[in-house]
N, C-alpha and C positions, 0 to 999 in steps of 0.2 A: 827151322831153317835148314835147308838141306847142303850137305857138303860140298863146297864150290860155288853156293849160287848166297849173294849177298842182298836179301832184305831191301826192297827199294833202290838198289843198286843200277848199274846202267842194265839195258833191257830187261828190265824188270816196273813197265809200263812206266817210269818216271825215263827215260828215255827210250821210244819205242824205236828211234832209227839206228841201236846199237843190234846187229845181228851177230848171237851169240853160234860162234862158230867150234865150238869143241872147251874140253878140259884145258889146263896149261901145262899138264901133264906132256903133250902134242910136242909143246912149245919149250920145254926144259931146259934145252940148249940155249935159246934164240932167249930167253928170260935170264938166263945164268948169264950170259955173254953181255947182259945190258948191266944187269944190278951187281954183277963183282967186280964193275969199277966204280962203285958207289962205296963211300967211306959204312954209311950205313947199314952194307948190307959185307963189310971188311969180315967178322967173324963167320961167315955161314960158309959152308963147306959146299961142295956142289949136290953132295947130298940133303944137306941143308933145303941150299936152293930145291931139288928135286921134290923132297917132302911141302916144301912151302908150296910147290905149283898144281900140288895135286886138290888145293883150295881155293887155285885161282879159273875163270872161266874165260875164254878169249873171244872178245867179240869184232866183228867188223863194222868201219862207218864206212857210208858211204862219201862220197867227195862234196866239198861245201856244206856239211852238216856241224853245229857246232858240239863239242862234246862236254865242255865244262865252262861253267864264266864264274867271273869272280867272285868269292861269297854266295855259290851254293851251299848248300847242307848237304850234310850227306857224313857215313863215315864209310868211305872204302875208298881203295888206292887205284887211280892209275896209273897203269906201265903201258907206254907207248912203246910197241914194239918196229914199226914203222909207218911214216907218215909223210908227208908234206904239210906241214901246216903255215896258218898266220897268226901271230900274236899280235892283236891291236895295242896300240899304244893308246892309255886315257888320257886324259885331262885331267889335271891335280883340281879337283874342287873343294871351297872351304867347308862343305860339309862334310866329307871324307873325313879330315883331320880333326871331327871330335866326339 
């Protein structure tokens, strides 16, 4: 696996309508400025952040595409950097809950 790019990750044919648009290196600020108000991400320095995004890759969707639903697989993170989105609301079904 090459540095930056994640194994069946988005545009990595398991979503072909993610257009990978640069390193997140690009993106350092606009990333640091999202997740250093996140308690989870409270210890990282901005250099921290900096190192961290040089293994992230940034891609673009296009509009009405969807990018995740619930109970995919997968192991990689995303950071929406900006969007307009919708989160549907479901329906609680009794098979959910067992």
């Amino acid at each position: 696996m090459a540095q930056g790019r994640i194994e069946g990750g988005p545009g990595q044919g398991r979503l072909p309508q993610f257009q990978r648009i640069g390193n997140g290196t690009a993106f350092a600020d606009q990333i640091f400025g999202l997740v250093g108000r996140s308690l989870f991400f409270a210890e990282f320095s901005r250099e921290d952040i900096s190192i961290l995004t040089s293994y992230m890759d940034v891609y673009r969707v296009q509009r009405d595409k969807i990018i995740i639903r619930e109970k995919d697989g997968g192991d990689y993170v995303l950071l929406v950097i900006e969007a307009l989105w919708t989160l549907p609301r479901r329906a609680c079904a009794a098979s959910d809950s067992t």
